[in-house]
C-alpha positions as CSV (number, residue, x, y, z in Angstrom):
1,X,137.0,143.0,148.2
2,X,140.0,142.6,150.8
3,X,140.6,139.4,152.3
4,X,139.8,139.9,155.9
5,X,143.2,140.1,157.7
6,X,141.3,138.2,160.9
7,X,141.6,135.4,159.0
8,X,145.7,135.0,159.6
9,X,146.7,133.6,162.3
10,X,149.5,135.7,163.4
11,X,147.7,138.4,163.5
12,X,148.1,139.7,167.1
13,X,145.4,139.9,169.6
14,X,145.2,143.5,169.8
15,X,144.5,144.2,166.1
16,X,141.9,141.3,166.6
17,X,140.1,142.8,169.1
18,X,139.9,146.1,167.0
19,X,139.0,143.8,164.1
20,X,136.7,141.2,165.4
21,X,135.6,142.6,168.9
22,X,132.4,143.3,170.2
23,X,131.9,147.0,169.6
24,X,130.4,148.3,172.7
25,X,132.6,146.3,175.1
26,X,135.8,147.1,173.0
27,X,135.2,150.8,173.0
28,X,134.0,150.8,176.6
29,X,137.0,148.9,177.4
30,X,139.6,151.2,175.4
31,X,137.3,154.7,176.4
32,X,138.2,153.8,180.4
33,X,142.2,154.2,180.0
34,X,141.6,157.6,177.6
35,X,139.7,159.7,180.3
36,X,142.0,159.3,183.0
37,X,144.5,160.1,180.5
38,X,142.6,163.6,179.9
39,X,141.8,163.9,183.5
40,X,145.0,163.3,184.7
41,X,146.9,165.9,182.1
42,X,144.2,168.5,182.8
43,X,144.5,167.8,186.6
44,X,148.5,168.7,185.5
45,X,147.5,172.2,184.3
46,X,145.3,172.8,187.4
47,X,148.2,171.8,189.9
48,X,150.6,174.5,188.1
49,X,147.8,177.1,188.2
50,X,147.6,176.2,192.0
51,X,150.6,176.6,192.9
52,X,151.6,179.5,190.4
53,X,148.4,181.1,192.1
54,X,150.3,181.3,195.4
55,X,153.0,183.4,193.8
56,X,150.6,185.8,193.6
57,X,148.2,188.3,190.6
58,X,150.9,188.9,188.7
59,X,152.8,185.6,188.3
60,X,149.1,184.2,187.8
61,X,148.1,186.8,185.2
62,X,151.3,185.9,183.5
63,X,150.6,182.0,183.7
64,X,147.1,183.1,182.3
65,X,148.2,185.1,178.9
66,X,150.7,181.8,178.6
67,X,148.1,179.3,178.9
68,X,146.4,179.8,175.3
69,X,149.1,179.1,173.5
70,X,150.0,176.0,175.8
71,X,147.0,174.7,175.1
72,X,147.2,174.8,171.3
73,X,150.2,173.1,171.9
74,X,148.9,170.7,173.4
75,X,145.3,170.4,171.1
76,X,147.5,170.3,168.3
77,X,150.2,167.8,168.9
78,X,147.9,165.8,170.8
79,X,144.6,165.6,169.2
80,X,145.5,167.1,165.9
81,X,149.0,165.5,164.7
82,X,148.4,163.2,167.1
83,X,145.5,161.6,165.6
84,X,147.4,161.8,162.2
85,X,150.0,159.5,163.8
86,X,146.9,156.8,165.6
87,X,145.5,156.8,162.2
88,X,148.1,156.0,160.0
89,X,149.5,153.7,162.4
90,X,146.2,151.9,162.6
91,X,145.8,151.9,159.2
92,X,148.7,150.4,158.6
93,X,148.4,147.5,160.8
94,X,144.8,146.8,159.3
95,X,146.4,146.3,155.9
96,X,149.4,144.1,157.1
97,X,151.8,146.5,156.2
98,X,153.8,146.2,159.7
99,X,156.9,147.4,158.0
100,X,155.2,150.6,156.9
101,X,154.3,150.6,160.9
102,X,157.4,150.2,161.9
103,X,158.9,153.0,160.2
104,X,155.9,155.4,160.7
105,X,157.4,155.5,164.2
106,X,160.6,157.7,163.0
107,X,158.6,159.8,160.9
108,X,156.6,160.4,163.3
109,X,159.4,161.5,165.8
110,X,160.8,163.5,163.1
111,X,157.4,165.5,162.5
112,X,157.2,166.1,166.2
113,X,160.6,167.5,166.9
114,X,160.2,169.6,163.8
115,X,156.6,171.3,165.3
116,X,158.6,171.5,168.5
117,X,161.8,173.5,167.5
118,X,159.3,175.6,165.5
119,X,157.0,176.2,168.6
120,X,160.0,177.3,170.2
121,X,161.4,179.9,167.6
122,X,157.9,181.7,166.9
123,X,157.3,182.1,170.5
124,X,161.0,183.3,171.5
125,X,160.8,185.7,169.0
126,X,157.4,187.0,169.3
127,X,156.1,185.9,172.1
128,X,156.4,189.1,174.0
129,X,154.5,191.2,171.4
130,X,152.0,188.7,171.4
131,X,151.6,188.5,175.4
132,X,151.5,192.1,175.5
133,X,148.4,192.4,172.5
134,X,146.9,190.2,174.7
135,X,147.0,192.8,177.9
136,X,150.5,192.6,179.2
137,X,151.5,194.9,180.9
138,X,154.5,195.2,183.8
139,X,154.9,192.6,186.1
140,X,152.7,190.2,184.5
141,X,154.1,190.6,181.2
142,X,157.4,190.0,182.8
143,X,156.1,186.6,184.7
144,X,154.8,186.0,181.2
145,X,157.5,186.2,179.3
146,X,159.6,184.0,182.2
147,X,157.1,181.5,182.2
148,X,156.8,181.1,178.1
149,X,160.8,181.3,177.6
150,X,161.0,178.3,179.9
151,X,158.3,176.2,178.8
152,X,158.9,176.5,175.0
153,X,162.2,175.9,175.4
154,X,161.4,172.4,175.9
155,X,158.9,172.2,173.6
156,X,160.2,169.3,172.1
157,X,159.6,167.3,174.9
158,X,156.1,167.9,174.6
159,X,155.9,166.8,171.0
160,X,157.6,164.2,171.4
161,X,155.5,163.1,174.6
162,X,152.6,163.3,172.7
163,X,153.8,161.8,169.1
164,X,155.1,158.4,171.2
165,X,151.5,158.3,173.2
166,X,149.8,158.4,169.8
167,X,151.8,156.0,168.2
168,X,150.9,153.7,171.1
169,X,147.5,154.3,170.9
170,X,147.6,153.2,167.2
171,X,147.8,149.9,167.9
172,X,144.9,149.4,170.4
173,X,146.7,149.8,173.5
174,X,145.7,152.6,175.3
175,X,146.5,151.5,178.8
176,X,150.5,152.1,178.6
177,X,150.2,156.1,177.6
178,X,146.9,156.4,180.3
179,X,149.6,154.3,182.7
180,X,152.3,157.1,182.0
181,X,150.5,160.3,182.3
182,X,148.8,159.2,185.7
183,X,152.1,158.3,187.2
184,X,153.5,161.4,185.7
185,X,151.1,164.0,187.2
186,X,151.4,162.0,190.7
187,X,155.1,162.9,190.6
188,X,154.7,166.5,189.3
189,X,152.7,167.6,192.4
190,X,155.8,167.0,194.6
191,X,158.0,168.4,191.7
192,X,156.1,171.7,191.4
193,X,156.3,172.3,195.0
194,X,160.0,172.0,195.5
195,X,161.0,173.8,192.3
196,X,158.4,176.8,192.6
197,X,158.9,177.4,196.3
198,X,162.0,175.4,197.3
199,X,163.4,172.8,199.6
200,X,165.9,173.1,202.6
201,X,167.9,176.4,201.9
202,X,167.3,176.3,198.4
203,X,164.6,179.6,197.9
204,X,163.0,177.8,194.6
205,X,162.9,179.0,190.8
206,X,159.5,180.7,191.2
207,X,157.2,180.8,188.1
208,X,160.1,179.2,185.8
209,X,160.4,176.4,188.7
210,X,156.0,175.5,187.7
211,X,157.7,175.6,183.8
212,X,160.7,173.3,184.8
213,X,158.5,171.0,186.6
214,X,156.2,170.8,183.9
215,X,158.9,169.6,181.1
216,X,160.0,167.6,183.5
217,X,156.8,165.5,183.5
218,X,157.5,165.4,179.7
219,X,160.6,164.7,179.8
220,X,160.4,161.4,182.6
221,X,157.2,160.1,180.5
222,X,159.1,160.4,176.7
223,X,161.9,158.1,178.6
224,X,159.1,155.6,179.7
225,X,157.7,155.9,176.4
226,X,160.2,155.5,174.4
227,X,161.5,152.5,176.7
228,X,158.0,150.6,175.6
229,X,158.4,151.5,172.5
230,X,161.6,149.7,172.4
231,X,161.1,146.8,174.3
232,X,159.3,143.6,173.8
233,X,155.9,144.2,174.5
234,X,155.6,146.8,172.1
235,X,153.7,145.9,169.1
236,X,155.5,148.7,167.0
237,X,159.5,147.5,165.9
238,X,161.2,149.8,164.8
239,X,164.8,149.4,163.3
240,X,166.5,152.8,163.6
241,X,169.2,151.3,161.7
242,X,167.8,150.1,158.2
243,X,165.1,153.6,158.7
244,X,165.1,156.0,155.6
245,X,162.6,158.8,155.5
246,X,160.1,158.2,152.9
247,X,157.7,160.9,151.7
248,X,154.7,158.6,151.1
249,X,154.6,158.0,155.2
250,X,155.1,161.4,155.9
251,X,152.3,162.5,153.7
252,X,150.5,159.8,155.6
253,X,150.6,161.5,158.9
254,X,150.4,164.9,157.6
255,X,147.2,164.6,155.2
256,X,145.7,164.0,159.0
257,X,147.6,165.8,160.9
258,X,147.7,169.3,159.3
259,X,143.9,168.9,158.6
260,X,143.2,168.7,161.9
261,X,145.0,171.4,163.0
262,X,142.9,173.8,161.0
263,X,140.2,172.5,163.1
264,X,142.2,173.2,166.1
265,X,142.5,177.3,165.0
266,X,139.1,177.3,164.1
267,X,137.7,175.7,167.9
268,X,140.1,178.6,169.3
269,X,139.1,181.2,167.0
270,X,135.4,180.4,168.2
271,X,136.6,181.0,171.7
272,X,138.1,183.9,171.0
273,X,135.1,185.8,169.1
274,X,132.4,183.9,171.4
275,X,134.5,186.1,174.6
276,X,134.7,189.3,172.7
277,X,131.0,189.3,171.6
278,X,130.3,188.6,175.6
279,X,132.4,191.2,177.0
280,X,130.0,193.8,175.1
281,X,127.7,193.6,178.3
282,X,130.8,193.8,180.6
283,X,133.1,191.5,182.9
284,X,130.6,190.0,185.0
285,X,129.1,188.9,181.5
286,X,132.7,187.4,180.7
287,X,133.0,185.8,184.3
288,X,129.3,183.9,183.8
289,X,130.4,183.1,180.5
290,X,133.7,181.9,181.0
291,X,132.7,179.5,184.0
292,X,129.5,177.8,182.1
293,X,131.7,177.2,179.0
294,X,134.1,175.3,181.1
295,X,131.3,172.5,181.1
296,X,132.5,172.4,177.4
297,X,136.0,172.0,177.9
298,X,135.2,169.1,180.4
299,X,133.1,167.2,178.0
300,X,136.2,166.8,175.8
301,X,138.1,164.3,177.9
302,X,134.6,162.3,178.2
303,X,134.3,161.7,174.2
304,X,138.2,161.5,173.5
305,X,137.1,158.4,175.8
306,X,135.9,156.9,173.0
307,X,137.6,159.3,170.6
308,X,140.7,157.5,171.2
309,X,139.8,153.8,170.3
310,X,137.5,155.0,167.5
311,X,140.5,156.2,165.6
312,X,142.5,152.9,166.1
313,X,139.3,150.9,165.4
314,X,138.3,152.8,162.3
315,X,142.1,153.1,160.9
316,X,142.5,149.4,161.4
317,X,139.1,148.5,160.2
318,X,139.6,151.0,157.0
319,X,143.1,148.9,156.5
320,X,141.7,145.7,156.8
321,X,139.1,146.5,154.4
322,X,136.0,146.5,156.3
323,X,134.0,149.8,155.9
324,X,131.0,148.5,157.0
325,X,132.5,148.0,160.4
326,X,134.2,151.3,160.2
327,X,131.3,153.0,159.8
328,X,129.2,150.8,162.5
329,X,132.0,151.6,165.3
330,X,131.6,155.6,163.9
331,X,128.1,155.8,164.6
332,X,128.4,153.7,167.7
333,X,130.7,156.1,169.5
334,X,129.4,158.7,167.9
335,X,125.8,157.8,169.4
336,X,127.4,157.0,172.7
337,X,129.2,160.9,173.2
338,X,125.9,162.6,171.9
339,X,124.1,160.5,174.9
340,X,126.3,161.6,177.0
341,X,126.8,164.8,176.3
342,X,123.6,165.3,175.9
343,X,122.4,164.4,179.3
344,X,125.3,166.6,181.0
345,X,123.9,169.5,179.2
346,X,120.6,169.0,179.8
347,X,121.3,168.9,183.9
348,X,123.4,171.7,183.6
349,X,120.6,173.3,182.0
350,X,118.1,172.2,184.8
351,X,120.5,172.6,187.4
352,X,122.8,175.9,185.8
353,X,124.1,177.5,189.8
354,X,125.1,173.7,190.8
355,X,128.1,174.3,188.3
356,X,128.6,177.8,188.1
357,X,128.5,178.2,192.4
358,X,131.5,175.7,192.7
359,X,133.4,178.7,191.0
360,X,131.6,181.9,192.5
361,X,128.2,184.0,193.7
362,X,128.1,186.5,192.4
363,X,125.1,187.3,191.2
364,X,125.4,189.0,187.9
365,X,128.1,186.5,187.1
366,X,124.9,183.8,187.8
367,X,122.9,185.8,186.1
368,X,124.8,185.6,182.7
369,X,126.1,182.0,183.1
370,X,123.1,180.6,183.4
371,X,121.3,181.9,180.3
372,X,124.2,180.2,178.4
373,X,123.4,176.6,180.3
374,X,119.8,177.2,179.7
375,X,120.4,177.8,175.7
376,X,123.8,176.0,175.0
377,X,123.3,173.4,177.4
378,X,120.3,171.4,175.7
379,X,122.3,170.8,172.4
380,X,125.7,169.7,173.9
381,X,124.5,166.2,172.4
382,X,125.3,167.8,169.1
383,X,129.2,168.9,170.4
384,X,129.4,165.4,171.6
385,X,128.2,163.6,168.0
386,X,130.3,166.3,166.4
387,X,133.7,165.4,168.3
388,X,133.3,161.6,168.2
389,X,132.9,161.8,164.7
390,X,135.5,163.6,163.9
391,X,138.2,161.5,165.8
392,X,136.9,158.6,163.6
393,X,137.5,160.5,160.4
394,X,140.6,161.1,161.5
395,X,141.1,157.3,161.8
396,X,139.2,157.0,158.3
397,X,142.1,159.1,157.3
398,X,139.2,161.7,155.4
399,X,138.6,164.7,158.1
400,X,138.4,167.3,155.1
401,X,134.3,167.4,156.3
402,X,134.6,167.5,159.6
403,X,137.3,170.2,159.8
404,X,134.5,171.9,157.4
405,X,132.2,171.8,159.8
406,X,134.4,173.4,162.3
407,X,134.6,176.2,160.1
408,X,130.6,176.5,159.9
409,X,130.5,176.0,163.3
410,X,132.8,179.4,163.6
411,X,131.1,181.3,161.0
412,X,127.5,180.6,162.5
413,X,129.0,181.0,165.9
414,X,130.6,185.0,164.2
415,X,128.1,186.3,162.3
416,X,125.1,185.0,164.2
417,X,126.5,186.5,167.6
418,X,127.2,189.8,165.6
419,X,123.7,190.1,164.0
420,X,122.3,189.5,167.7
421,X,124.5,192.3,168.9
422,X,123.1,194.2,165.8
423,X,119.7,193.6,166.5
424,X,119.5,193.9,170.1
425,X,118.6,190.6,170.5
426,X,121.1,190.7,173.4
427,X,123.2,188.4,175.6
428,X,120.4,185.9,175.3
429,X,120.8,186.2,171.3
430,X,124.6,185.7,171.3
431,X,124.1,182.3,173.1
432,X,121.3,181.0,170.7
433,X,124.1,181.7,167.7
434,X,126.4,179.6,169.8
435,X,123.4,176.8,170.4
436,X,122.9,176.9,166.2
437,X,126.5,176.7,165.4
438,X,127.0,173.4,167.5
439,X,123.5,172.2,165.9
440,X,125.5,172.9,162.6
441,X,128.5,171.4,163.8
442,X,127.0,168.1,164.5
443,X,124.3,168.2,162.1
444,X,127.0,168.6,159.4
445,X,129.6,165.9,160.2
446,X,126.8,163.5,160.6
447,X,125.4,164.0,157.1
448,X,128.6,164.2,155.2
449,X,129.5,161.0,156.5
450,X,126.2,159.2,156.3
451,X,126.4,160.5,152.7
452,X,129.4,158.7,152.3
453,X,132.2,161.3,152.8
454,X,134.7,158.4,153.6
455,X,134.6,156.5,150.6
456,X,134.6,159.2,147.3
457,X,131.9,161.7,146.4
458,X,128.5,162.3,148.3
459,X,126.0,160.6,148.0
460,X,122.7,162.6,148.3
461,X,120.4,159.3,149.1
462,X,120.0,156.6,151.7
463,X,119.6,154.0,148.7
464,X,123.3,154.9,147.7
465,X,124.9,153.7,150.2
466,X,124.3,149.8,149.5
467,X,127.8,150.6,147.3
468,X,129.3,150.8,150.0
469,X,128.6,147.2,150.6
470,X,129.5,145.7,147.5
471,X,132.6,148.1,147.4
């Protein structure tokens, strides 16, 4: 067994506390930083949408066929690659290796410019074929294509952004990139005003000024990163002038990273079958639809709360040698987001036209929203256990099951909606395929790690696991 790294001295207080803390209090402590952090950036993408909105239909249909692929942008370098860097980081540090920390920052910076630049070729070449298969037509393709040039030419800034949060939140401290991002989206609503519509005698940019303001949010918060980063207080050192690229720490990141990206296509795949299965029964059918599932999308900030210090916790736990603890703060967090979750869904699901009337009344709209609170709702504990659990796996550094059960989620989600459509089971039938598949979801990501998933092969009994204790 590993000598328990607590043991040292030096070891610095933050590593401690993921090492030796009180569970509870430590994720509770770390979770609070993490949702304003999602709060704040999603806060970011409703100001634009505001103030885009005022340009009017066509600049906000063209802001609306961009969106998608800013968000996998932002799912992927954030929670995907991002995670890869948090774990490895955390990992690191767990194990003592604070040289192999150290440099993990450049690779990481290396990795993120190199998603960027490629962001930014795919969608200047294709991006207007791919805005226009999406509906794109005229005016709003144009806005579409003004908006997307702009924005993924900076793309790099958002990578980068992202990459220097996650190395941050690595090392327990999730307080300087919450600190950044709230400051950052309390400048951008000034910034956005002025460049979309203008100051003095200066008429504004327009729908490239909400693009410009945007990468200037990234670009302000990678120079305060990367200023903590390099200064004292930062727990990371690195030494840009004795760093060589080394494939082991690359692989390090990756083996994460690019594993939880496939998860990343799968959620939007989902998403994107889940609306065409809806739309069958028409656009008031889409609208209902669309406006419960944004219940969804707000739980996500809620368990990257404790998604966040779970993969620091975990990584540096795994490091250190201490599975048991690992696997204690997994199931912890994990049990925490289903409870939460769980009782969200279970008012929307009592309460469905308290959510859906903050967005519209119309009553076919109602009519079709609420029937997917009153299925989908009641298992959102399962989407909760499911997500938690996956953000420690990615600190365990083994998310090949979880990113499986992505995949089943999808194909339960596919097939089960088309043999409802089949069999005339209805609107009502779609939902219940999208109520099993998050059942599978979180059913699935539970058992594989219960069984041992982390640590080598499965294990298909509860006796089993006393290895783990002894390993």
């Amino acid at each position: 067994m590993s000598a328990d790294p607590a043991a040292s001295p030096a070891l610095d207080p933050r590593t401690r506390l993921l090492l030796e803390g009180p569970i509870v209090r430590t994720l509770l402590r770390l979770g609070a930083p993490n949702m304003l952090v999602m709060v704040a950036q999603a806060s970011a993408g409703l100001i634009e949408t505001y103030f885009v909105g005022r340009l009017g239909t066509d600049a906000l249909t063209g802001m609306a066929l961009v969106f998608p692929l800013v968000m996998l942008m932002q799912m992927t370098s954030a929670g995907a690659m991002g995670g890869g860097i948090a774990s490895a980081v955390a990992r690191a540090l767990g194990a003592r290796r604070r040289d192999d920390a150290n440099a993990l920052v450049g690779h990481a910076l290396m990795i993120g410019t190199g998603f960027g630049l490629a962001f930014t070729l795919v969608l200047h070449l294709w991006g207007e074929t791919l805005y226009a298969r999406m509906g794109g037509t005229g005016a709003s393709l144009a806005a579409a294509l003004v908006y997307s040039n702009w924005v993924f030419a900076g793309a790099v800034l958002v990578w980068l952004f992202n990459s220097m949060a996650a190395l941050i939140r690595g090392t327990g401290n999730m307080r300087v990139p919450a600190n950044v991002t709230i400051v950052g989206t309390v400048l951008l609503v000034p910034m956005s005003q002025v460049f979309i519509f203008g100051i003095g005698g200066w008429a504004g940019l327009g729908i490239a000024g909400g693009a410009l303001a945007l990468l200037s949010y990234y670009a302000l918060g990678c120079i305060a990163l990367g200023l903590y980063l390099a200064s004292k207080h930062s727990l990371l050192a690195p030494s840009w002038a004795s760093f060589r690229p080394r494939a082991a720490l690359f692989a390090d990141i990756l083996k994460v990273g690019l594993v939880g990206a496939i998860s990343t296509v799968a959620t939007n795949l989902a998403i994107g079958i889940a609306t065409a299965q809806v739309g069958q029964f028409g656009p008031t059918a889409i609208a209902g639809y669309g406006t419960a599932s944004r219940l969804e999308y707000l739980l996500v900030p809620l368990v990257f709360g404790f998604g966040g210090p779970l993969v620091a916790m975990v990584g540096t736990c795994i490091g250190a040698g201490q599975r048991e603890r690992a696997l204690r703060a997994a199931w912890i967090g994990a049990g925490l987001s289903a409870a939460l979750t769980e009782l969200i869904g279970l008012a929307a699901a009592f309460w469905p036209h308290a959510w859906l009337s903050l967005f519209g009344t119309d009553p076919a709209m109602l009519e079709a929203g609420t029937k997917y609170l009153q299925v989908v709702g009641p298992v959102y504990g399962f989407f909760g256990l499911a997500l938690s659990l996956y953000f420690a796996s990615q600190g365990a550094g083994r998310l090949m099951w979880p990113v499986w059960g992505n995949v089943a989620r999808l194909l339960v989600a596919g097939i089960g909606g088309w043999l409802a459509l089949r069999s005339g089971a209805g609107l009502t039938g779609v939902f219940v395929a999208q109520a099993a598949a998050l059942v599978v979801y979180g059913s699935l990501n539970a058992w594989a790690i219960w069984a041992g998933a982390w640590f080598g092969p499965l294990r298909w009994t509860a006796g089993s696991r006393a290895g783990l204790r002894s390993a």
